[in-house]
N, CA, C and O atoms as CSV, one atom per row, in Angstrom:
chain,resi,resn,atom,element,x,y,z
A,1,UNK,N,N,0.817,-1.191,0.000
A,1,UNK,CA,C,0.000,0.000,0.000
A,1,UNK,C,C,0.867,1.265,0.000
A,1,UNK,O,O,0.443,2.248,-0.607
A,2,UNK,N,N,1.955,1.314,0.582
A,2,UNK,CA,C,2.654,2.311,1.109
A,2,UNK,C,C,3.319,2.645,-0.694
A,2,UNK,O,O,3.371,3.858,-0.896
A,3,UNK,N,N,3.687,1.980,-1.649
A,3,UNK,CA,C,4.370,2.192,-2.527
A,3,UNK,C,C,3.304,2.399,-3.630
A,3,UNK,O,O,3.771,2.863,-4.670
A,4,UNK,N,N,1.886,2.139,-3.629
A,4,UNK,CA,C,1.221,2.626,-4.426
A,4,UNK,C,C,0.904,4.254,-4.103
A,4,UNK,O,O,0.404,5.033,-4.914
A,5,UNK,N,N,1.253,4.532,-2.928
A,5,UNK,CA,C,0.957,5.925,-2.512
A,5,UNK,C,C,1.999,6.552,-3.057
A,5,UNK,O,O,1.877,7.368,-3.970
A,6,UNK,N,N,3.282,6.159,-2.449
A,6,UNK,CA,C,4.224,6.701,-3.366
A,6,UNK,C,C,4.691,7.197,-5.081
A,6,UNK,O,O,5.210,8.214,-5.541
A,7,UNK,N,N,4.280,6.111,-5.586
A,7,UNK,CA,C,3.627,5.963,-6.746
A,7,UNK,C,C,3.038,6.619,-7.448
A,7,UNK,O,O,3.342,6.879,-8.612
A,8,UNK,N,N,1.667,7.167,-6.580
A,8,UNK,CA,C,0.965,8.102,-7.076
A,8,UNK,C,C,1.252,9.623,-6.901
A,8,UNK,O,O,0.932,10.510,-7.692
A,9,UNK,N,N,1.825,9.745,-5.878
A,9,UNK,CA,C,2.565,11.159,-5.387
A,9,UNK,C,C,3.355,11.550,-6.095
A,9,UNK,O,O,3.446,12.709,-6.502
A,10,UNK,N,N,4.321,10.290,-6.455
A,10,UNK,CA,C,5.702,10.431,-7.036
A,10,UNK,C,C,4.749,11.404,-8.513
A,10,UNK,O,O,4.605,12.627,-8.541
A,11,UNK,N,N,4.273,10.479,-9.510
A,11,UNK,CA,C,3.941,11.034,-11.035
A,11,UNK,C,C,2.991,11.611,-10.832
A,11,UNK,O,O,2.469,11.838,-11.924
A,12,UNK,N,N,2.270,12.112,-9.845
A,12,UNK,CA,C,1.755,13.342,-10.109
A,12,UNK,C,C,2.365,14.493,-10.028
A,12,UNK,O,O,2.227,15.379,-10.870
A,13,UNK,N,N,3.412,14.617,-8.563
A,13,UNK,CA,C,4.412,15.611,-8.647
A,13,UNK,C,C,5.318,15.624,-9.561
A,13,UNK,O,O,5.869,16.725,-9.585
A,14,UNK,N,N,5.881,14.624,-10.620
A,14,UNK,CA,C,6.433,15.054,-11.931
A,14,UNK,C,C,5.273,15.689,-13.037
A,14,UNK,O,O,5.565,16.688,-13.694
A,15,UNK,N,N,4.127,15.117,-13.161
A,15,UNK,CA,C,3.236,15.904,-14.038
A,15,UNK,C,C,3.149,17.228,-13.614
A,15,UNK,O,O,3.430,17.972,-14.553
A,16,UNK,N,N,2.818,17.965,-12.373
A,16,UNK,CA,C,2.895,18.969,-11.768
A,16,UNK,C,C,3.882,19.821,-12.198
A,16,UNK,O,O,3.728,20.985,-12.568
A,17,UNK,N,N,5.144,19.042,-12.118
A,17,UNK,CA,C,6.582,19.653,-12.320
A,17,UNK,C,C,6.741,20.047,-13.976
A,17,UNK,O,O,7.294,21.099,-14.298
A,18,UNK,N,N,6.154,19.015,-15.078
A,18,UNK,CA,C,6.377,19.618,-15.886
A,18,UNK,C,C,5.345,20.442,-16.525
A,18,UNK,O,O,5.677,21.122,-17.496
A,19,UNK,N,N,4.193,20.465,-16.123
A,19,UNK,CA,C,3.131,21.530,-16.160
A,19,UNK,C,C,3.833,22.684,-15.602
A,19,UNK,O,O,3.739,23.677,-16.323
A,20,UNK,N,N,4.357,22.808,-14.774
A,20,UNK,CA,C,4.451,23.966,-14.173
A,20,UNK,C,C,6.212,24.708,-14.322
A,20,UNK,O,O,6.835,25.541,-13.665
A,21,UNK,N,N,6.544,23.797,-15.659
A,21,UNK,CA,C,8.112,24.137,-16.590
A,21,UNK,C,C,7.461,25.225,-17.504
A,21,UNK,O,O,8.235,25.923,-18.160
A,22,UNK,N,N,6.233,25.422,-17.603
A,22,UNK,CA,C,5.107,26.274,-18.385
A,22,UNK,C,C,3.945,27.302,-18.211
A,22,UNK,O,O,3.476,28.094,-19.027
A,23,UNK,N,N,3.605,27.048,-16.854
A,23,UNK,CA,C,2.904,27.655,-15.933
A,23,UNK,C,C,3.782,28.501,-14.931
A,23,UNK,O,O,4.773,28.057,-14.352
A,24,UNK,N,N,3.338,29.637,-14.821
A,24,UNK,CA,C,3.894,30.657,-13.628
A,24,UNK,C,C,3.480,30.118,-12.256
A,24,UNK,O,O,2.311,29.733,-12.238
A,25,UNK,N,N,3.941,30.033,-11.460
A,25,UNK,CA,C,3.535,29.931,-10.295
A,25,UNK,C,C,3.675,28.731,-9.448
A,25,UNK,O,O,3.481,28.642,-8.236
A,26,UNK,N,N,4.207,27.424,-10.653
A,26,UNK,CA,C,4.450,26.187,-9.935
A,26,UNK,C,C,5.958,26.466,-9.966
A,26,UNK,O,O,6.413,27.472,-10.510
A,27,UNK,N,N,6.629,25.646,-9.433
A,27,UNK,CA,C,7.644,25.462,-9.095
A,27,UNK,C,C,8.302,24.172,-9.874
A,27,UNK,O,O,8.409,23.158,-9.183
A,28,UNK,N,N,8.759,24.096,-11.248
A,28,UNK,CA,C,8.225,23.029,-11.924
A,28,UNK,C,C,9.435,22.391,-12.170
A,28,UNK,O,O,9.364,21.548,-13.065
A,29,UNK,N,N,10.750,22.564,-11.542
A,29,UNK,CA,C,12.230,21.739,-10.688
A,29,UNK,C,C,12.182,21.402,-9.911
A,29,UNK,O,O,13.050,20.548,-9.733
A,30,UNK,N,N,11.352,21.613,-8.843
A,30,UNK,CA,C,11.124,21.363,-7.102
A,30,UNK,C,C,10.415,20.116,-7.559
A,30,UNK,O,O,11.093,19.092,-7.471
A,31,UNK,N,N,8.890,19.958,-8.145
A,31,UNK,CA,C,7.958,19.259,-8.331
A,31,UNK,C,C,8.518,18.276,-8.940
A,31,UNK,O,O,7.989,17.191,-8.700
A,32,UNK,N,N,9.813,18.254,-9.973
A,32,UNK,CA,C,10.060,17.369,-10.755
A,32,UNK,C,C,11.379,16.223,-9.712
A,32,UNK,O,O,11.557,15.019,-9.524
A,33,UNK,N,N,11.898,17.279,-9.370
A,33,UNK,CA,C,12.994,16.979,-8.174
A,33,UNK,C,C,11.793,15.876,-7.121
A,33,UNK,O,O,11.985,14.672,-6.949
A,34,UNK,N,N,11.051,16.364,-6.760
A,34,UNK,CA,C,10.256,15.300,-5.746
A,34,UNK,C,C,9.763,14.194,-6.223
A,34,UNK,O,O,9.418,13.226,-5.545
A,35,UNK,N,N,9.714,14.284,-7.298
A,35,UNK,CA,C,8.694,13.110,-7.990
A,35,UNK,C,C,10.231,12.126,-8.037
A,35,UNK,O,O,10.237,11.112,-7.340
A,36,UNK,N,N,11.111,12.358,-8.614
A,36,UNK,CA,C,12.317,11.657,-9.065
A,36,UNK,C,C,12.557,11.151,-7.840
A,36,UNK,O,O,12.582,9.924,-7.756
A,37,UNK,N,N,12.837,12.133,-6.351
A,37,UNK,CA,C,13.126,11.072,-5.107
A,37,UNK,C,C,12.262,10.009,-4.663
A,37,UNK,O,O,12.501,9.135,-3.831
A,38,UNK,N,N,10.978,10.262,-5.502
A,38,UNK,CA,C,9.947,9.708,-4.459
A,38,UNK,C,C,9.732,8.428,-5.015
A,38,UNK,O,O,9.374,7.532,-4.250
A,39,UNK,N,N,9.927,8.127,-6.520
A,39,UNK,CA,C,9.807,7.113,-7.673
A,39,UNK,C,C,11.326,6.352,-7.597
A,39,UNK,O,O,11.499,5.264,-8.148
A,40,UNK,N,N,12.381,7.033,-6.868
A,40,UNK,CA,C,13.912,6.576,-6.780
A,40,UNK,C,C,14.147,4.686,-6.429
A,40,UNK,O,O,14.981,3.900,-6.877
A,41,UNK,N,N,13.120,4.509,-5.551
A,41,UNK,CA,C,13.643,3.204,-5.154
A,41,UNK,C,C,12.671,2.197,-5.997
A,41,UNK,O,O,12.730,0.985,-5.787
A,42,UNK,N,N,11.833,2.715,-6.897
A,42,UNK,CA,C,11.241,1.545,-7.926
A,42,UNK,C,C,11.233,1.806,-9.018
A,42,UNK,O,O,10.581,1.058,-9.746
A,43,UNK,N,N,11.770,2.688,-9.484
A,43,UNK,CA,C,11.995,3.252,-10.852
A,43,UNK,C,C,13.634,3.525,-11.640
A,43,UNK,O,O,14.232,4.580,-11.851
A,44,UNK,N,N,14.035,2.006,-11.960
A,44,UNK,CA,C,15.925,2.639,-11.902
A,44,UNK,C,C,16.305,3.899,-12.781
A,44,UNK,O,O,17.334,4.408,-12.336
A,45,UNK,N,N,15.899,4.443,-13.680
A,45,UNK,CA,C,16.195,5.864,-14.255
A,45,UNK,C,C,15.911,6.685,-13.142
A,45,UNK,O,O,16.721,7.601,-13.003
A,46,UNK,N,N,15.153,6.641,-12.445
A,46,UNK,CA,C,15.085,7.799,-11.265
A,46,UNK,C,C,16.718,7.833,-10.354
A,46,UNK,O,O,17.621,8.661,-10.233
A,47,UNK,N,N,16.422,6.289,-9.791
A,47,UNK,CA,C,17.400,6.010,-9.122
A,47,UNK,C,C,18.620,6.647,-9.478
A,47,UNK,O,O,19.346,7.193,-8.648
A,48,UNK,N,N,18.973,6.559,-11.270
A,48,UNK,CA,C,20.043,6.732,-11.397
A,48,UNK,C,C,20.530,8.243,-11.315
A,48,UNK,O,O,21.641,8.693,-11.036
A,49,UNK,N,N,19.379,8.860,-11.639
A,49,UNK,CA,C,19.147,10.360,-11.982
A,49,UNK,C,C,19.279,11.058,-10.064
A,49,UNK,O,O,19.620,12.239,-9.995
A,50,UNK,N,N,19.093,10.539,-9.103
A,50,UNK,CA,C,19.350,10.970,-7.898
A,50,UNK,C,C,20.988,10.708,-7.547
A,50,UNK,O,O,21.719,11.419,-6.857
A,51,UNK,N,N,21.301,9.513,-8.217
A,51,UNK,CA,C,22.791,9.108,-8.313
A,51,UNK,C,C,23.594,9.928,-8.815
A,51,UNK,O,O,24.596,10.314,-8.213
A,52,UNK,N,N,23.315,10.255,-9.816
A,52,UNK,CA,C,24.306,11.590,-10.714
A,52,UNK,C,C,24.120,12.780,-9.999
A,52,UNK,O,O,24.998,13.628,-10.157
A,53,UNK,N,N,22.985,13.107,-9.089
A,53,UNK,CA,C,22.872,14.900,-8.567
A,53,UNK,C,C,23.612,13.992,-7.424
A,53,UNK,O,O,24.727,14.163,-7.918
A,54,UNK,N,N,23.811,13.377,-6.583
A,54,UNK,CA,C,24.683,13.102,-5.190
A,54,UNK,C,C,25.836,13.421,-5.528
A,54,UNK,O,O,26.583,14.237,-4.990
A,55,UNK,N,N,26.089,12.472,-6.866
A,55,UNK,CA,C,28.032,12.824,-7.346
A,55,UNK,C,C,28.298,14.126,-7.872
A,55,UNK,O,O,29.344,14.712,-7.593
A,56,UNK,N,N,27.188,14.752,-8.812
A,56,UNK,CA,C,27.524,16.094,-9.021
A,56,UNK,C,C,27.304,16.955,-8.469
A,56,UNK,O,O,27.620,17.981,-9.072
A,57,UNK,N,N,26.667,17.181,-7.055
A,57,UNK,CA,C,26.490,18.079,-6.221
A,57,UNK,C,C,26.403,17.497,-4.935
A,57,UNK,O,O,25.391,17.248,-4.280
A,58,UNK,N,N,28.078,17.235,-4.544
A,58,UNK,CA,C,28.281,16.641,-3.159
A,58,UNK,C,C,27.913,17.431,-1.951
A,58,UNK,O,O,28.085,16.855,-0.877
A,59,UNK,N,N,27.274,19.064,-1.916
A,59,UNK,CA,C,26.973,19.716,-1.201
A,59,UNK,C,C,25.086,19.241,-0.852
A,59,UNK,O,O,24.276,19.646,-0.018
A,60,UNK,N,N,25.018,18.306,-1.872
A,60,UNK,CA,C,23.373,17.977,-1.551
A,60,UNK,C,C,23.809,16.542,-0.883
A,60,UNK,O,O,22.967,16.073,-0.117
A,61,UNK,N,N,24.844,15.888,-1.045
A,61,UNK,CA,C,24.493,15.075,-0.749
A,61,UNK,C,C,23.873,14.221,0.553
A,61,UNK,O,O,23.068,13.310,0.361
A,62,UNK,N,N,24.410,14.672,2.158
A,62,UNK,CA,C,23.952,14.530,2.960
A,62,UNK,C,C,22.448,14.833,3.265
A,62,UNK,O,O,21.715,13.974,3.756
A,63,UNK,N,N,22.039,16.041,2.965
A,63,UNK,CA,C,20.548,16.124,2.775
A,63,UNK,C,C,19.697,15.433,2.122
A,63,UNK,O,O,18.521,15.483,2.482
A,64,UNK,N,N,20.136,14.498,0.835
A,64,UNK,CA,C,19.590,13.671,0.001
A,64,UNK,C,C,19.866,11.916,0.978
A,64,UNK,O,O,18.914,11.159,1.163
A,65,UNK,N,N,20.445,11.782,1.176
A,65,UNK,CA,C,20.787,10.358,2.517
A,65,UNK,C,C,19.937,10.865,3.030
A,65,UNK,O,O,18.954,10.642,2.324
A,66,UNK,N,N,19.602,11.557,4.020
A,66,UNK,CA,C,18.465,12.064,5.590
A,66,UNK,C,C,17.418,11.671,4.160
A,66,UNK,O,O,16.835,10.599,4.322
A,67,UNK,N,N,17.203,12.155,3.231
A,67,UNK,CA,C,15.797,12.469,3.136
A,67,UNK,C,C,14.861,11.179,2.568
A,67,UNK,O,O,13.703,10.893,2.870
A,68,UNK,N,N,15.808,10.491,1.613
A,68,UNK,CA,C,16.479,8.677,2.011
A,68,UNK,C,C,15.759,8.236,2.694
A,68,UNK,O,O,14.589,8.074,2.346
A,69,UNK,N,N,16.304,7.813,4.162
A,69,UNK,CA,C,16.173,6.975,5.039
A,69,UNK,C,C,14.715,7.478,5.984
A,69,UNK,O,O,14.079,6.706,6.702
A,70,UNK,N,N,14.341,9.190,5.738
A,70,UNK,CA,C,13.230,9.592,5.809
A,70,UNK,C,C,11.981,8.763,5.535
A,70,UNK,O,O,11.168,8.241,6.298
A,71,UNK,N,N,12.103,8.811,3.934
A,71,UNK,CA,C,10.889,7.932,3.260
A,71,UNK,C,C,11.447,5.972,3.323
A,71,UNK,O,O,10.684,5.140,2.834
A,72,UNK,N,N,12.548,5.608,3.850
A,72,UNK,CA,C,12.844,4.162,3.931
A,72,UNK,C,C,13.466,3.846,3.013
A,72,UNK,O,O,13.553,2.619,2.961
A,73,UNK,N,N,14.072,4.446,2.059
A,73,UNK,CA,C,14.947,3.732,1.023
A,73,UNK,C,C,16.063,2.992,0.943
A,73,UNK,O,O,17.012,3.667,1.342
A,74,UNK,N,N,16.397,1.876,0.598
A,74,UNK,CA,C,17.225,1.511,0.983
A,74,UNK,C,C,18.967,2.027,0.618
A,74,UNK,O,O,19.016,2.758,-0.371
A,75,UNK,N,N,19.988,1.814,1.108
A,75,UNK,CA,C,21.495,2.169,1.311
A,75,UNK,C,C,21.707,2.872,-0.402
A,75,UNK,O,O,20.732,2.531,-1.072
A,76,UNK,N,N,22.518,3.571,-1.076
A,76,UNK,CA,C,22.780,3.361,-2.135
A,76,UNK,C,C,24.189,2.614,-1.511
A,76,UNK,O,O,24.607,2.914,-0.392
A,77,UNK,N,N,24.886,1.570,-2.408
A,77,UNK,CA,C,26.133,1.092,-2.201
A,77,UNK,C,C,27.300,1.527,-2.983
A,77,UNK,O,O,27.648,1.462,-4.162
A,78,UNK,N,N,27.996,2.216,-1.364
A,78,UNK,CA,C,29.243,3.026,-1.496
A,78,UNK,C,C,30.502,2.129,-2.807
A,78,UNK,O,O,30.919,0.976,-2.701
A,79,UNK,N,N,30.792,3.010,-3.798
A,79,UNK,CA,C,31.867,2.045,-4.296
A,79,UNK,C,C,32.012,3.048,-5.765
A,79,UNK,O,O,32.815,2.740,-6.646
């Protein structure tokens, strides 16, 4: 149950996100950014796409772990 919620949160907040790459007033990187963490642990293009912003922006990366283990995701493996 818990991952159909996710699920649904996840691609609506990417539809949101890219509606609102067009619309004033959404926030339509934030929205797209959430959908990608939230779809991360069942969707491997997401996964990988959170993988590349950790390595290319090691200043997110601790905040992206907390936010992780927040929603239950499991380890990415160090290597």
């Amino acid at each position: 149950m818990r991952a159909v919620i996710r699920h649904v949160l996840g691609w609506g907040s990417l539809l949101l996100g890219v509606a609102g790459l067009f619309l004033p007033g959404l926030q339509g990187l934030l929205l797209i950014a959430t959908g990608a963490i939230l779809l991360a642990p069942d969707v491997p293009l997401f996964a990988r796409l959170v993988d590349w912003i950790e390595d290319r922006f090691p200043a997110l990366r601790s905040g992206l772990q907390r936010l992780r283990e927040r929603l239950g995701h499991r380890r990415r493996p160090q290597g």
